[in-house]
FIKE-780052 format. One record per residue (C-alpha): x, y, z; residue in one letter. Coordinates in nm, 4 decimals, decimal comma. Layout:
<rs>
@px: X&py: Y&pz: Z&resn: A
...
</rs>
This chain:
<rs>
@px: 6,0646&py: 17,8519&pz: 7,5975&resn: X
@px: 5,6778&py: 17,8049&pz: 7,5196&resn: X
@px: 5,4656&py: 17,6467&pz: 7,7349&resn: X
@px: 5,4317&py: 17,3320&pz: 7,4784&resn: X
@px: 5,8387&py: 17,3035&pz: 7,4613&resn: X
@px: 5,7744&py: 17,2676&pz: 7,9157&resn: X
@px: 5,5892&py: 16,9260&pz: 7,8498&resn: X
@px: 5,9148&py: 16,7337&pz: 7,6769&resn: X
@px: 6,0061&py: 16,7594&pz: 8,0122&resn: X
@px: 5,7470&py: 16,5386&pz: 8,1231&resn: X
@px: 5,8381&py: 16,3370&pz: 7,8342&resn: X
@px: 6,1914&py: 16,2964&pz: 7,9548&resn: X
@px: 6,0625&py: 16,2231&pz: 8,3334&resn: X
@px: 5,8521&py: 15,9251&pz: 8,1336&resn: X
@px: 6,1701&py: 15,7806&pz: 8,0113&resn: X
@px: 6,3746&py: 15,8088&pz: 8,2665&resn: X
@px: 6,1041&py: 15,6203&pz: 8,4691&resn: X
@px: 6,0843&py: 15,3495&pz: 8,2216&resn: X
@px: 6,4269&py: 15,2867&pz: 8,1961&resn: X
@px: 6,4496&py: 15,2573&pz: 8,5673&resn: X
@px: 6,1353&py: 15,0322&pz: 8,5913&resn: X
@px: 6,2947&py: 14,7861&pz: 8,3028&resn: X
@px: 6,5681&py: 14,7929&pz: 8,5028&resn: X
@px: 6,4059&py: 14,6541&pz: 8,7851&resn: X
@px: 6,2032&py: 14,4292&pz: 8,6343&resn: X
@px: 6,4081&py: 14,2596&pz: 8,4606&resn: X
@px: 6,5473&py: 14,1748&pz: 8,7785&resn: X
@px: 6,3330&py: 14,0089&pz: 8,9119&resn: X
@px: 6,2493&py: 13,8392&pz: 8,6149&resn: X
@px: 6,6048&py: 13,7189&pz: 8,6196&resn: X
@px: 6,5780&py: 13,6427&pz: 8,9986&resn: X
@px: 6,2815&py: 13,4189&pz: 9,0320&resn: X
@px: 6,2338&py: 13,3158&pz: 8,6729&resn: X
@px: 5,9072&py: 13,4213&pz: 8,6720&resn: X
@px: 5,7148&py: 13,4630&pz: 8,2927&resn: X
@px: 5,4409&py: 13,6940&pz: 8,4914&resn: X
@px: 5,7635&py: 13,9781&pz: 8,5862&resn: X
@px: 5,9004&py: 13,8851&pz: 8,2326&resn: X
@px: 5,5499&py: 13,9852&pz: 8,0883&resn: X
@px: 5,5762&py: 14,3082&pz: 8,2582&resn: X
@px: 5,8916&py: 14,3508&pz: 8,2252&resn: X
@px: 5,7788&py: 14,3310&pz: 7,8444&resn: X
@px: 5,4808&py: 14,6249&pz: 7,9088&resn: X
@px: 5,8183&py: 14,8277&pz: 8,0561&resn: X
@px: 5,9555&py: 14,7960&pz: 7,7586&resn: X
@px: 5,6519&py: 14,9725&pz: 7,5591&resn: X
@px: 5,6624&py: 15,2607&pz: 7,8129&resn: X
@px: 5,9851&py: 15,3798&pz: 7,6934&resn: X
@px: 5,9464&py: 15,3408&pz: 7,3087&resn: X
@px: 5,6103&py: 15,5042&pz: 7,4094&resn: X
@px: 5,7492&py: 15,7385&pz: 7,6370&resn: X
@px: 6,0248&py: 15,8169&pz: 7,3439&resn: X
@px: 5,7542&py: 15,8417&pz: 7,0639&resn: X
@px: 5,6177&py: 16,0992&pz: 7,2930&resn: X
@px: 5,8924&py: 16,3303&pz: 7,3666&resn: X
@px: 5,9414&py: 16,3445&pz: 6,9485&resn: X
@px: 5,5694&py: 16,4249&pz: 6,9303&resn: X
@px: 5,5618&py: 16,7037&pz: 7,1913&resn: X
@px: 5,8803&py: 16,8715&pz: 6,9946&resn: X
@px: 5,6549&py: 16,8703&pz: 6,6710&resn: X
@px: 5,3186&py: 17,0120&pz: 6,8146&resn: X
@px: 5,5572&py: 17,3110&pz: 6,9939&resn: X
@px: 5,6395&py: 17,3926&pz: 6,6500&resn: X
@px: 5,4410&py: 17,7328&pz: 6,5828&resn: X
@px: 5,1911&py: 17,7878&pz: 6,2187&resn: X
@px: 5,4133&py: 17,7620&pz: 5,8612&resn: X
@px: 5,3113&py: 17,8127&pz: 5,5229&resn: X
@px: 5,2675&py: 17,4089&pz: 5,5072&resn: X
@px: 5,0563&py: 17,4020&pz: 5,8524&resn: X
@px: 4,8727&py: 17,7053&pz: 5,8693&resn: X
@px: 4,6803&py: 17,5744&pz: 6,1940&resn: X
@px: 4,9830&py: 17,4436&pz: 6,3443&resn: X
@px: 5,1015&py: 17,1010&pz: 6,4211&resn: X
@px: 4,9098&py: 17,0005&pz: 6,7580&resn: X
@px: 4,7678&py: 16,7612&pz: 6,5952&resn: X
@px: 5,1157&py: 16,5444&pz: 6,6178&resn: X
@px: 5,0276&py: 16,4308&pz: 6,9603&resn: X
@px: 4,7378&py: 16,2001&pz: 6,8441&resn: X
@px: 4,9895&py: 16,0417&pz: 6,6675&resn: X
@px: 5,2091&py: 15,9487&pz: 6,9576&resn: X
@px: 4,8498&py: 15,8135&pz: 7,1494&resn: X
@px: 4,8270&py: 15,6172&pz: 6,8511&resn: X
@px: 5,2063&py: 15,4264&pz: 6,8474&resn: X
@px: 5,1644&py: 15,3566&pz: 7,1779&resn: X
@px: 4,8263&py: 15,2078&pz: 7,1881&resn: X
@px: 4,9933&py: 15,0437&pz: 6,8967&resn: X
@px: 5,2816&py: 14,9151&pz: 7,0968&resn: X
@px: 5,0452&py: 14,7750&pz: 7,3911&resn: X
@px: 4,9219&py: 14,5184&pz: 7,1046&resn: X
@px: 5,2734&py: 14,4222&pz: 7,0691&resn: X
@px: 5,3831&py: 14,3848&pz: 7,4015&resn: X
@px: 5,0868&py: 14,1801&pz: 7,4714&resn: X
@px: 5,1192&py: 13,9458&pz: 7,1705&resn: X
@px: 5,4520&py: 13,9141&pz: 7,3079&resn: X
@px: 5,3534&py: 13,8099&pz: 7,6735&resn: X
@px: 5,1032&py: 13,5640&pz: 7,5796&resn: X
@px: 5,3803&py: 13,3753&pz: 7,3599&resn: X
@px: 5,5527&py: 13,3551&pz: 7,6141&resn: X
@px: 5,3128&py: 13,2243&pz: 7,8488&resn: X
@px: 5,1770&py: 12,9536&pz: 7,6671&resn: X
@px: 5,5365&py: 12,8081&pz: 7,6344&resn: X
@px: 5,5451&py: 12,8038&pz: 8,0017&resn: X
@px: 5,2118&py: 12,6486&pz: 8,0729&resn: X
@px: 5,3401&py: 12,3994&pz: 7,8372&resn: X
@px: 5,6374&py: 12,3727&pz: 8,0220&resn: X
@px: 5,6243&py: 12,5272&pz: 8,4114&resn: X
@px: 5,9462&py: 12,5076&pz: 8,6122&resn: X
@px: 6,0036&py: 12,6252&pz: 8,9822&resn: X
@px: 6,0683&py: 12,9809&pz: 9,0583&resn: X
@px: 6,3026&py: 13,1165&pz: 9,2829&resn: X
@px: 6,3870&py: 13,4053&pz: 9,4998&resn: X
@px: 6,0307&py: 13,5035&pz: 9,5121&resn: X
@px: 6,0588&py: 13,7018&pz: 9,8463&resn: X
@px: 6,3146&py: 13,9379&pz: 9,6218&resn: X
@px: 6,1975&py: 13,9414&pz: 9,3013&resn: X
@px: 5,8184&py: 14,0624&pz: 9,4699&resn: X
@px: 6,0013&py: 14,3273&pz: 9,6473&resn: X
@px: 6,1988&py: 14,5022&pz: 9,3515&resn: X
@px: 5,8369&py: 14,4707&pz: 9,1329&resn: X
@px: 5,6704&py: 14,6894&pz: 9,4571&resn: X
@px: 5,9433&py: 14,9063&pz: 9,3937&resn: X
@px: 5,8519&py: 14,9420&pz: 9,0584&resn: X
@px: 5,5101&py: 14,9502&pz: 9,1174&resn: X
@px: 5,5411&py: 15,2504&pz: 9,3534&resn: X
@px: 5,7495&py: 15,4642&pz: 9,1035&resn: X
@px: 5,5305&py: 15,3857&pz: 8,8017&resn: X
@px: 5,2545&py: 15,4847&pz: 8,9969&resn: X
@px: 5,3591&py: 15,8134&pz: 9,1168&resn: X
@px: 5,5245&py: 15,9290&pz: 8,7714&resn: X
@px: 5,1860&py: 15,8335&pz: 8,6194&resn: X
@px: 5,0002&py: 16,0750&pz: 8,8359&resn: X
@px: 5,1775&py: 16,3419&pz: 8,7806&resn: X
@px: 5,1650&py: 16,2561&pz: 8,3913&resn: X
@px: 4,8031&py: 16,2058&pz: 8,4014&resn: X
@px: 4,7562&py: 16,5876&pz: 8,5986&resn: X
@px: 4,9860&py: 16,7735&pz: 8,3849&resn: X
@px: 4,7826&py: 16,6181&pz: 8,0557&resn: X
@px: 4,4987&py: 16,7661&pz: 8,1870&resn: X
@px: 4,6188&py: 17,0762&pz: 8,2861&resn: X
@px: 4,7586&py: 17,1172&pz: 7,9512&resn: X
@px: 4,5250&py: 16,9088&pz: 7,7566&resn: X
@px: 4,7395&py: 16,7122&pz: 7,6170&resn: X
@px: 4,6623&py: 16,3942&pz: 7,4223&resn: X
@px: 5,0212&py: 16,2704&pz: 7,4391&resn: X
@px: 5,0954&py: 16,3031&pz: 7,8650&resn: X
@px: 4,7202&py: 16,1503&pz: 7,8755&resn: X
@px: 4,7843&py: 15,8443&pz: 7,6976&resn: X
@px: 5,1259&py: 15,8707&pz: 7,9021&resn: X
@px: 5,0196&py: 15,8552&pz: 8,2254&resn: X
@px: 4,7107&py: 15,6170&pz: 8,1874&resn: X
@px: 4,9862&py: 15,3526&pz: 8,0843&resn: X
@px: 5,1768&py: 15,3959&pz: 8,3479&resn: X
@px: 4,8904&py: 15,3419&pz: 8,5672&resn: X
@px: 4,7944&py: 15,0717&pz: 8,3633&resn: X
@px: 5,1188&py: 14,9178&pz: 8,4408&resn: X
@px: 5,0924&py: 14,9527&pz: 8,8331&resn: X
@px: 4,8110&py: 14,7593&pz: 8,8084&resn: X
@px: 4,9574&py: 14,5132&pz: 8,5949&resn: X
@px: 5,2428&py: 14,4753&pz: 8,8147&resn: X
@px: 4,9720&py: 14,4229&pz: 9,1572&resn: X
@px: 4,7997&py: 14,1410&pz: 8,9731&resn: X
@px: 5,1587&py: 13,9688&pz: 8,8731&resn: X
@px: 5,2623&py: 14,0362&pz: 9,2605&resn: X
@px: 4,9347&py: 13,8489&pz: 9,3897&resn: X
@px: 4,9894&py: 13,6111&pz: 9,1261&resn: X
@px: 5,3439&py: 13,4826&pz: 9,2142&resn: X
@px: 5,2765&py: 13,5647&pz: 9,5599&resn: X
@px: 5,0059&py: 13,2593&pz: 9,5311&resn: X
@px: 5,2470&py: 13,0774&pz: 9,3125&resn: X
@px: 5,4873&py: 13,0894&pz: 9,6211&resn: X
@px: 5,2272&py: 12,9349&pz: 9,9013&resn: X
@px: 5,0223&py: 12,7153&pz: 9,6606&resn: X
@px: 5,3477&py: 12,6267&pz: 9,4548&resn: X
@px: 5,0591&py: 12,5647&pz: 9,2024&resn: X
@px: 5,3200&py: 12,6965&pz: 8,9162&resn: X
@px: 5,0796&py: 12,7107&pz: 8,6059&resn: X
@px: 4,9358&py: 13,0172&pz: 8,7949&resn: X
@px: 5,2142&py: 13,2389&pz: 8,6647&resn: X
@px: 5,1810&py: 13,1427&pz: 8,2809&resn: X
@px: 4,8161&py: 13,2102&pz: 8,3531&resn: X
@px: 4,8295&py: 13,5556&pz: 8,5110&resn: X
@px: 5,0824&py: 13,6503&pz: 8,1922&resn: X
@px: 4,7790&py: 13,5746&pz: 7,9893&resn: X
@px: 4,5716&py: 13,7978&pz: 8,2263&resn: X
@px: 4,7544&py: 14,0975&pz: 8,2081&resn: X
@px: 4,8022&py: 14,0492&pz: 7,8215&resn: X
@px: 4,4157&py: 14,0578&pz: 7,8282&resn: X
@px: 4,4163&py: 14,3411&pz: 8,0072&resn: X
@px: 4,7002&py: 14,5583&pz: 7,8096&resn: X
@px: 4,4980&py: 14,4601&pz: 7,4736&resn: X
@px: 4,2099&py: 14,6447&pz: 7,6484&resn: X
@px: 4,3821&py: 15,0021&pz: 7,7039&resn: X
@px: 4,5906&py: 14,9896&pz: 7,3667&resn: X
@px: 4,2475&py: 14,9586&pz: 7,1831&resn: X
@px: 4,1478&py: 15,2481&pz: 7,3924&resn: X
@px: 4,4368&py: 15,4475&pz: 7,3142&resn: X
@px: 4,4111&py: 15,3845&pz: 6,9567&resn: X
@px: 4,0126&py: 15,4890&pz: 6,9593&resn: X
@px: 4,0653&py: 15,8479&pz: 7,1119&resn: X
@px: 4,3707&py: 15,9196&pz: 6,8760&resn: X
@px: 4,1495&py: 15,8266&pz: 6,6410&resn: X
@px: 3,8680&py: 16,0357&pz: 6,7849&resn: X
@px: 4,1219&py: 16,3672&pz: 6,7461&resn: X
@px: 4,2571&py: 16,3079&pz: 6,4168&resn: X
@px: 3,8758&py: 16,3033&pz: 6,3003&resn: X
@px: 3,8142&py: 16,6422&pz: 6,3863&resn: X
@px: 3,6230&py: 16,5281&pz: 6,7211&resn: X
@px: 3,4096&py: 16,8605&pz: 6,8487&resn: X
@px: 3,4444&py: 17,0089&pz: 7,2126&resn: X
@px: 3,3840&py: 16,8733&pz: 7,5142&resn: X
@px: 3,0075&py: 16,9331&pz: 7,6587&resn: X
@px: 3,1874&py: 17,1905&pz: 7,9368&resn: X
@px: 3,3194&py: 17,3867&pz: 7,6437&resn: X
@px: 3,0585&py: 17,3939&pz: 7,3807&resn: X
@px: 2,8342&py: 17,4958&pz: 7,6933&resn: X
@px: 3,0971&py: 17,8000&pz: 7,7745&resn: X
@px: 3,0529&py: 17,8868&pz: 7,4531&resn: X
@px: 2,6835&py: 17,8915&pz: 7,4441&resn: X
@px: 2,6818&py: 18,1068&pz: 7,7443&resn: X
@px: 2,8860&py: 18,3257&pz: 7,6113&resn: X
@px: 2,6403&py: 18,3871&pz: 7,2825&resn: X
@px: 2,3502&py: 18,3934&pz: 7,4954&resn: X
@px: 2,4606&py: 18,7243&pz: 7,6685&resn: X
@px: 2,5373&py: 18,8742&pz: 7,2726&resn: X
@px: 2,1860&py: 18,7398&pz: 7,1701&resn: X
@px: 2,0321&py: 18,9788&pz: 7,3768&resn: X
@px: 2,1619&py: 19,2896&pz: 7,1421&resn: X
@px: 1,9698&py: 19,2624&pz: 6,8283&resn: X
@px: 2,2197&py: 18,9748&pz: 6,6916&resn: X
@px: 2,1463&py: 18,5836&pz: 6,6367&resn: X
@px: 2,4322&py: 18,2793&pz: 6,5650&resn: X
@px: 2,3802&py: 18,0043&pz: 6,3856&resn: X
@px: 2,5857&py: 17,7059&pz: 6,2283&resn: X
@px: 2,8100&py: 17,6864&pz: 6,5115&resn: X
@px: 3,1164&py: 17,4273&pz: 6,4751&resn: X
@px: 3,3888&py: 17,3160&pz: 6,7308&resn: X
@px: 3,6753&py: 17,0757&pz: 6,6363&resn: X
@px: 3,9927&py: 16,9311&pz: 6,8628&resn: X
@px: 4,3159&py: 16,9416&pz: 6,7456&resn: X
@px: 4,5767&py: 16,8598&pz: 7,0164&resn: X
@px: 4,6165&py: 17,0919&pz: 7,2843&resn: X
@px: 4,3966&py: 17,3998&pz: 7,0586&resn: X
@px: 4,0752&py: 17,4609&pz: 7,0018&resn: X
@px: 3,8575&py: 17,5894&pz: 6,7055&resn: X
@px: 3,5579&py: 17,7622&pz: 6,6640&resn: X
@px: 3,3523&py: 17,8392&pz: 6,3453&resn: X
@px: 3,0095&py: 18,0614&pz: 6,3300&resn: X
@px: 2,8069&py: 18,2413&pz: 6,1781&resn: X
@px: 2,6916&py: 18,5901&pz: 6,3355&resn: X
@px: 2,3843&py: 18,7790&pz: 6,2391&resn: X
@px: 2,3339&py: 19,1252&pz: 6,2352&resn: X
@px: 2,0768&py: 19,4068&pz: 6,1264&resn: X
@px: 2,1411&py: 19,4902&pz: 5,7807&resn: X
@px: 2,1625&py: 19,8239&pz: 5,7910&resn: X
@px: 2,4591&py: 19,8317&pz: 6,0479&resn: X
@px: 2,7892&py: 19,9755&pz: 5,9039&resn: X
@px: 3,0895&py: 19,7643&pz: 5,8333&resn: X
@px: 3,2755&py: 19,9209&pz: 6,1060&resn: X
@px: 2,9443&py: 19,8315&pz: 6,3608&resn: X
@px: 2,9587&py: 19,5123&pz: 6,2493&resn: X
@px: 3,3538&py: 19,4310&pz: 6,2878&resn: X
@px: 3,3737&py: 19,5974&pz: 6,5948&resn: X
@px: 3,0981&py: 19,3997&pz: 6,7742&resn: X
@px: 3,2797&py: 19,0659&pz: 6,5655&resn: X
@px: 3,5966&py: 19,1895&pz: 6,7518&resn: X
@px: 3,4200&py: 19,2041&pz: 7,1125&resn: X
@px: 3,2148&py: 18,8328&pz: 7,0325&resn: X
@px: 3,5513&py: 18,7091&pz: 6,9810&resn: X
@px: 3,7323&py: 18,8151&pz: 7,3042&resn: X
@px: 3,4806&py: 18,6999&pz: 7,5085&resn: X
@px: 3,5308&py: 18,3381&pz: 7,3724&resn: X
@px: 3,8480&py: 18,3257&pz: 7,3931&resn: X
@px: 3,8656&py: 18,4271&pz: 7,7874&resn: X
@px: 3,5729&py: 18,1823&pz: 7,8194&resn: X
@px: 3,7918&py: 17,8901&pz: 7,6290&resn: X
@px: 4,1518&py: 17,8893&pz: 7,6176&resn: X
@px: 4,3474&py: 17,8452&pz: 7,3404&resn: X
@px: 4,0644&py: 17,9278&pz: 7,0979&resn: X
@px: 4,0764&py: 17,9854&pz: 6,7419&resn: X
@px: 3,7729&py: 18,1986&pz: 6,6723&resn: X
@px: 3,6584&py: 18,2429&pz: 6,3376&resn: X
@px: 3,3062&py: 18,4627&pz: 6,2793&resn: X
@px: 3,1012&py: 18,4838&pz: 5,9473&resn: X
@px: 2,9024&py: 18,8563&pz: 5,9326&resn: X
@px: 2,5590&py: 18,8619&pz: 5,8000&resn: X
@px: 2,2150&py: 19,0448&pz: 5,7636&resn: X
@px: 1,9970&py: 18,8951&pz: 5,9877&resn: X
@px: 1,6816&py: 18,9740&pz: 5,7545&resn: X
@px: 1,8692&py: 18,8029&pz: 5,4280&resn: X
@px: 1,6673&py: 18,4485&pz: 5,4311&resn: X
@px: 1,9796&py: 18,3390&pz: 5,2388&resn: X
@px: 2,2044&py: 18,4044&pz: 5,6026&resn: X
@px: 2,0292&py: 18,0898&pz: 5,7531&resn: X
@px: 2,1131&py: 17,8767&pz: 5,4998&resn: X
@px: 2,3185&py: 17,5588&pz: 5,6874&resn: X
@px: 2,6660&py: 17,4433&pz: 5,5644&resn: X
@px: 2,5475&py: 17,0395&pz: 5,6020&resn: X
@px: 2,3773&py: 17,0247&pz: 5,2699&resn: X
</rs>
């Protein structure tokens, strides 16, 4: 099993989570009759459609290079950041329909003392899943387990504000509060699914590297520079979980092929146990042709 086929099982730790946090939200939705736990009940809800979204886009960027993808299909997991942030938009116009029926109309809630301590529950396993999400994205640098784990952390603190919220409801018995705080976290959600949507975005444009990497890879060039060879037009693009490098490396003209491929060969090692999972690709030429400085952005 590749180590990209390992992260579905992050995937399935997602869902399993989300079906156990519905579960308990729903509760104490049910419980206390509260539209702040039904609105985040309601962002539950978009964790596992997200969560399943994501386990389908983690099986398609495992798949390895085909005649139709010849740079694999990585790229599948912006696609997954992308439904979800998607999702959040739903979820919240969802909440916020249902919150300005019950500012219209607030009743009484009930059970409070329950319903609060099931949502802590909730809280508390949302928040540790999401960690662990969150780490293994960026151990793996992957978009999908990112986007993952920063909703379910999104959630926790969705769920806090909804506590507080009904919490004050309960000693104030001031019951447009809840209706209110639904509208709140809506707010909120509408925030991080614009977020999510703007870095998927970012990576299906071709984004470059990160400043740590493109610095690597500077160092890296630097020590070659020093042996009668020069780089220019040097391009770096994101796609998923891989990395790619384009450049152009110049050497004296009068060098052999075989000089000249074998020092390409050594260039490329060296970036590639500088960055991992780079795709190196390295354009020879004489370094005294004026043409060999010529830049691609014309």
């Amino acid at each position: 099993m590749s180590n990209r086929s390992r992260l579905q099982r992050f995937a399935w730790l997602s869902i399993a989570t989300a079906i156990a946090t519905i579960a308990l939200k729903t509760g104490a939705w049910w419980i206390t009759g509260s539209v702040g736990l039904l609105s985040d009940a309601a962002e539950s809800v978009v964790n596992l459609v997200a969560a399943i979204v994501a386990l389908v886009a983690l099986g398609v960027a495992a798949r390895p290079a085909d005649d139709s993808h010849n740079f694999g299909h990585a790229k599948a997991e912006y696609f997954s950041a992308g439904v979800e942030g998607a999702m959040i938009f739903v979820a919240a116009v969802v909440i916020i329909y249902s919150a300005v029926d019950r500012l219209l109309h607030p009743r009484e809630l009930e059970s409070l003392g329950l319903g609060l301590a099931i949502s802590v529950v909730a809280a508390v396993l949302n928040g540790v899943v999401g960690w662990i999400l969150i780490r293994a994205g960026r151990k793996h640098r992957s978009p999908t387990l990112s986007a993952d784990g920063k909703h379910l952390m999104t959630d926790v603190v969705t769920t806090v504000g909804v506590i507080v919220a009904v919490a004050v409801v309960a000693i104030t018995g001031w019951h447009r509060m809840d209706p209110v705080i639904a509208i709140a976290v809506a707010v909120n959600i509408l925030f991080v699914g614009y977020r999510l949507i703007v870095d998927s975005t970012s990576g299906l444009m071709d984004a470059s590297l990160p400043d740590d990497d493109r610095e690597q890879i500077e160092q890296v060039l630097d020590e070659f520079r020093s042996r009668s060879v020069d780089f220019h037009d040097v391009r770096t693009r994101v796609g998923g979980h891989m990395r790619f490098l384009q450049l152009h490396m110049l050497v004296p003209g009068d060098w052999s092929v075989q000089q000249g491929h074998d020092l390409v060969e050594e260039v490329e090692s060296a970036l590639r146990e500088a960055v991992e999972d780079l795709v190196v690709v390295v354009h020879l030429e004489p370094i005294d042709d004026p043409r060999s400085y010529e830049s691609w952005r014309r």
